[in-house]
Each structure stands twice: as structure tokens, then as C-alpha cells.
Backbone as CSV, one residue per row, in Angstrom:
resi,resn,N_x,N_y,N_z,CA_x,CA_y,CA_z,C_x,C_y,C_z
1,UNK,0.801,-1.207,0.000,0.000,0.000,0.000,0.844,1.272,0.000
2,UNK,2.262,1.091,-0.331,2.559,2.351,0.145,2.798,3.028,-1.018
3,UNK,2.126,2.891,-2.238,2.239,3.784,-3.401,1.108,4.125,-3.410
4,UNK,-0.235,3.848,-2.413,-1.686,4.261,-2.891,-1.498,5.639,-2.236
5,UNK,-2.101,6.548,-3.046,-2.220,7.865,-2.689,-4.015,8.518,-2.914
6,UNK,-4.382,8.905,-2.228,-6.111,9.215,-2.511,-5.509,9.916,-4.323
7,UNK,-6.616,10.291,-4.697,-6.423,10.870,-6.402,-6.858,11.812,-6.422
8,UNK,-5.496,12.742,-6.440,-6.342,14.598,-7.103,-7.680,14.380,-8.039
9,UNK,-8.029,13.763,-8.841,-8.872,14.314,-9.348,-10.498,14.241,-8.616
10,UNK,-10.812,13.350,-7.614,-11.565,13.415,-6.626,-11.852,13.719,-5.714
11,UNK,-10.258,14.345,-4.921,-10.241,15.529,-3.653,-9.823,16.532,-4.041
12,UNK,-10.134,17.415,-3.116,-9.437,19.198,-3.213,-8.091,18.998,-1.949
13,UNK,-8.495,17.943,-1.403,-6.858,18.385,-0.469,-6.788,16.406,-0.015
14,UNK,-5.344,16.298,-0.178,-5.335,14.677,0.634,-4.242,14.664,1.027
15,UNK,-4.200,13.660,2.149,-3.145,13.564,2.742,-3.005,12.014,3.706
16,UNK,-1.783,11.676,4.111,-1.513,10.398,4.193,-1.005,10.776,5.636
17,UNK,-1.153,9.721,6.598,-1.062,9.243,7.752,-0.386,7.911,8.225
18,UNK,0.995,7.973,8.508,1.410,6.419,8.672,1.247,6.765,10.744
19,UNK,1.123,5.668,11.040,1.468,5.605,12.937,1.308,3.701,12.994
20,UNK,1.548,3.441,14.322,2.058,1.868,14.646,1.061,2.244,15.954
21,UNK,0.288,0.926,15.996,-0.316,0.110,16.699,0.557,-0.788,17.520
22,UNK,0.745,-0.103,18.855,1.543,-1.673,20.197,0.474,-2.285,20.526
23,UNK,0.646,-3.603,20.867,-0.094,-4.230,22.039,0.579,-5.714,22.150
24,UNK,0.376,-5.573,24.151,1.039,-6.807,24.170,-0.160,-7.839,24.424
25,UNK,0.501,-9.006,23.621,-0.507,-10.662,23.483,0.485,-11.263,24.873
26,UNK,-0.845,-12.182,24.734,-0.174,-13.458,25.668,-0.148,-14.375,24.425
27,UNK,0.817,-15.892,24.855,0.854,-16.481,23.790,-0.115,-17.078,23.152
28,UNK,-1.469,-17.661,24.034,-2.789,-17.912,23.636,-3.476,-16.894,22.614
29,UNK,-3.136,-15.452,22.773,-3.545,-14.552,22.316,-3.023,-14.190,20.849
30,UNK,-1.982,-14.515,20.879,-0.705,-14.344,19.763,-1.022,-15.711,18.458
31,UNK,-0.829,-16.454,18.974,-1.776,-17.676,17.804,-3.063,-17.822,17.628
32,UNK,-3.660,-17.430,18.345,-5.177,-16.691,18.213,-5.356,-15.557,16.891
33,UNK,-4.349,-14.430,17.324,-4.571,-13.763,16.088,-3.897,-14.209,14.971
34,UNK,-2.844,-15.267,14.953,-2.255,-15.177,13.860,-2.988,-16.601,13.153
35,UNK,-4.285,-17.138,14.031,-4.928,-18.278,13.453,-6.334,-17.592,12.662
36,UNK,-6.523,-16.391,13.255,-7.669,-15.714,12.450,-7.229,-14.858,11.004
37,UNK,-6.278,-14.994,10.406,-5.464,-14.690,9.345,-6.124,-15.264,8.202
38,UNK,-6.670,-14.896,7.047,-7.218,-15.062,6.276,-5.922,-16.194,5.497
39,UNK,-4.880,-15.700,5.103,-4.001,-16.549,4.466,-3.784,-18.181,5.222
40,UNK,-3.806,-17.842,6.502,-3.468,-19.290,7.263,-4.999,-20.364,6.732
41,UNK,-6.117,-19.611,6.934,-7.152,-20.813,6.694,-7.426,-20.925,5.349
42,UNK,-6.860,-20.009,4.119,-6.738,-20.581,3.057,-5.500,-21.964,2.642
43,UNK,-4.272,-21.777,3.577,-3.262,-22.725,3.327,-3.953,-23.855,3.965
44,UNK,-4.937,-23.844,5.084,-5.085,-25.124,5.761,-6.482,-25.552,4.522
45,UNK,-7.003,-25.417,4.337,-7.921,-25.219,2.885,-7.614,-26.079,1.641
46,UNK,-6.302,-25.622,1.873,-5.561,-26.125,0.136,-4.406,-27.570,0.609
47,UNK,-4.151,-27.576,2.002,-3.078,-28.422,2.388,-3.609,-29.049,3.820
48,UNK,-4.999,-29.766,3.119,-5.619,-30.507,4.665,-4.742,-31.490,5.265
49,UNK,-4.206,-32.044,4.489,-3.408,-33.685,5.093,-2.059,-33.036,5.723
50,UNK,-1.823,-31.965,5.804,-0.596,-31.579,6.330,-0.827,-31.042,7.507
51,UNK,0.535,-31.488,8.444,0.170,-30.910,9.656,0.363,-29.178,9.839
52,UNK,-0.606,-28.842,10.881,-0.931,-27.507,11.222,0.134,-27.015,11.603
53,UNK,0.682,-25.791,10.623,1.170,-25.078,10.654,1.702,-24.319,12.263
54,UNK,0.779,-23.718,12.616,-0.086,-23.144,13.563,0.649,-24.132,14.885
55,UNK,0.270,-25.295,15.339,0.942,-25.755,16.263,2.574,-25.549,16.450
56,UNK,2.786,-26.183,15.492,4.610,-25.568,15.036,4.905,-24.299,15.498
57,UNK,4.281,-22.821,14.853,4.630,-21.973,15.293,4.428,-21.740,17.012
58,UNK,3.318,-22.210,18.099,2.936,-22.167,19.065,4.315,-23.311,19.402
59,UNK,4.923,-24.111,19.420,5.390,-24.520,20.245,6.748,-24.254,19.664
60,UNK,7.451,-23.054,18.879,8.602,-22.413,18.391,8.486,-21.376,19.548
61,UNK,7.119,-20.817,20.254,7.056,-19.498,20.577,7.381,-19.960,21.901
62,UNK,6.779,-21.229,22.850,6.806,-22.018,24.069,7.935,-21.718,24.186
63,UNK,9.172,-22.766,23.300,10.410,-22.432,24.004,11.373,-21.331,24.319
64,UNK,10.752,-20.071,22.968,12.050,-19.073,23.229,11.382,-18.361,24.724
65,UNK,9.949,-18.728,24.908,9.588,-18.205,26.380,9.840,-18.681,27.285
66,UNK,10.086,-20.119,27.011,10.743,-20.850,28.471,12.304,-20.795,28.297
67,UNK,13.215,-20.306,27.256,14.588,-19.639,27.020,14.249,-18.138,27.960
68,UNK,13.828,-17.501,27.572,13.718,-16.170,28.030,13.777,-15.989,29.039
69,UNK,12.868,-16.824,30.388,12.481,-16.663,31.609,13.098,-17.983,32.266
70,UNK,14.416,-18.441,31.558,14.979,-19.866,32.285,15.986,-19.030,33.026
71,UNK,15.978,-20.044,34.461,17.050,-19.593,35.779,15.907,-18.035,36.882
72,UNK,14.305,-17.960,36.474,14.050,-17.257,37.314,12.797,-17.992,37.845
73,UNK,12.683,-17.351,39.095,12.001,-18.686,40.458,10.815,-18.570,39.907
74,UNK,9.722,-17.787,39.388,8.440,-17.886,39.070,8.677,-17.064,37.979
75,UNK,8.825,-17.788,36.711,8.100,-17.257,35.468,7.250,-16.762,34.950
76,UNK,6.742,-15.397,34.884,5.548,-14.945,34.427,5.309,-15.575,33.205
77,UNK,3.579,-15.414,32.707,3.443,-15.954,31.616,4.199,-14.499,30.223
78,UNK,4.060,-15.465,28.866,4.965,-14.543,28.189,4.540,-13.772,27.626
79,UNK,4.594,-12.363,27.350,3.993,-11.296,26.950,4.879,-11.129,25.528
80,UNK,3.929,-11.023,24.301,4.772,-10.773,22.905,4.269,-9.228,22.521
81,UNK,5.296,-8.238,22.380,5.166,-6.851,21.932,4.634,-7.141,20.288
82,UNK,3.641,-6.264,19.882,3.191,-6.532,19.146,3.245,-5.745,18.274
83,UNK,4.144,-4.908,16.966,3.959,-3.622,16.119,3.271,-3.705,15.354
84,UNK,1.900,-2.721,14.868,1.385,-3.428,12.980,1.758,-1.597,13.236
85,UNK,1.838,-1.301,11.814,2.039,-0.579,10.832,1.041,0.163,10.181
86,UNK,0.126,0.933,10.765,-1.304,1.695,10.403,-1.197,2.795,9.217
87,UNK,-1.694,2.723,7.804,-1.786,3.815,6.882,-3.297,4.203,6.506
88,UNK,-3.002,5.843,6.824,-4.944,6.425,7.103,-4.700,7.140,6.039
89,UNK,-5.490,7.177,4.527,-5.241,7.834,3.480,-6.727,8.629,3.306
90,UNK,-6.522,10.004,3.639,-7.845,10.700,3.709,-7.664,11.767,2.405
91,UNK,-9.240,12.168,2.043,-9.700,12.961,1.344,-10.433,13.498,1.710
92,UNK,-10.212,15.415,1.318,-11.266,16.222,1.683,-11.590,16.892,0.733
93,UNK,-13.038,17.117,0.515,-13.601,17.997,-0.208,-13.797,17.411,-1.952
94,UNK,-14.426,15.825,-1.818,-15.220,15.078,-2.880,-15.359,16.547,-4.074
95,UNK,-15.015,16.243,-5.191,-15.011,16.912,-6.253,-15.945,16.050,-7.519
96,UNK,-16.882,17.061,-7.668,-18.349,16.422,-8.442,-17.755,15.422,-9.416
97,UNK,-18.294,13.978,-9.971,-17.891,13.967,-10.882,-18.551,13.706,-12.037
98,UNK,-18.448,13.929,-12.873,-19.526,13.436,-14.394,-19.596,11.593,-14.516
99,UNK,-20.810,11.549,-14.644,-21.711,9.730,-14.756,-20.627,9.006,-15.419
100,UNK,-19.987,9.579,-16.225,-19.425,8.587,-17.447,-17.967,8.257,-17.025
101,UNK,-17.351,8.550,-15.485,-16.257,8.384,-15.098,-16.169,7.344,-14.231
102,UNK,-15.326,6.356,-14.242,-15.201,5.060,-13.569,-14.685,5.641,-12.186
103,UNK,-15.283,5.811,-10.691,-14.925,5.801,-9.797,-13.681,4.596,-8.959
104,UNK,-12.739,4.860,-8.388,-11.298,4.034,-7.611,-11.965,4.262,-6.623
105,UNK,-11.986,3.016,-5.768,-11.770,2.639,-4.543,-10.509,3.002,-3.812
106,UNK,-10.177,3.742,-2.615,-9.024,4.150,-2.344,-8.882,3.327,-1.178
């Protein structure tokens, strides 16, 4: 997305907005979202007889958390920092347009 720009010829003024989204998951939480992923339940879709992906990554994540918190007396559970990458592409001031022009989705 980072060449989409709203289109002069439909606004009078636009402008682009990047900022980052934190939040920390627990690990239940963390394969949770990365099991509600549109791409993951198309691969499990197309590659039923294969084993789940998804477990693999959950028990890659187990150990670097039981690496992380090895040699301390009570281990909290593991908290994963989370960055996404937010782009807000606004337009102001809709500029009329004539019937016979194919409207873009921005």
C-alpha cells in the first residue's frame, strides 16, 4: 500500500497518515490472532493432510519463552510486543464527478 495515494482528481486536499499500533498478546492470544489470518485458513484449505502449521509456530514461541524466563524462580506468563504498521489515506472535499467516469476505490 505504500504507493496508494487518494487521487487529485476526486479531492481538493489529501493527505496520508502512517502511525504503529503496540499491544502486548499473551501467547494464547498471539496464535489466536495469527490463526484468524485469512491466508493461514486458506493454506489449511488447500493443504488438509498436512500438519498444522499453527501448532509448530505455538510450540517455536513455548520455548524461546521458556529460554527467556529460564534460571528465574516464578516465570511470568509470556507477553509478545506486538507492532502493525497503520496507513490512514484521507480525502477532503469530494469533487463532483460526471456519470461517465469510472470511480477508484481508495
Amino acid at each position: 500500500y505504500q504507493d496508494i495515494e487518494p487521487m487529485d482528481p476526486y479531492f481538493e486536499h489529501t493527505t496520508r497518515t502512517d502511525f504503529d499500533m503496540k499491544q502486548e498478546l499473551s501467547l494464547d492470544q498471539l496464535v489466536g490472532y495469527v490463526g484468524s489470518w485469512s491466508s493461514y485458513a486458506t493454506y489449511c484449505k488447500q493443504h488438509p493432510t498436512l500438519p498444522d502449521p499453527l501448532e509448530a509456530f505455538e510450540g517455536q514461541l513455548e520455548l524461546a519463552a521458556a529460554e527467556t524466563s529460564a534460571g528465574t524462580s516464578r516465570p511470568a506468563p509470556p507477553l509478545f510486543n506486538i507492532v502493525r504498521r497503520v496507513t490512514l489515506l484521507m480525502g477532503k472535499g469530494p469533487r463532483p464527478q460526471t456519470s461517465g467516469v469510472n470511480r477508484v476505490c481508495v
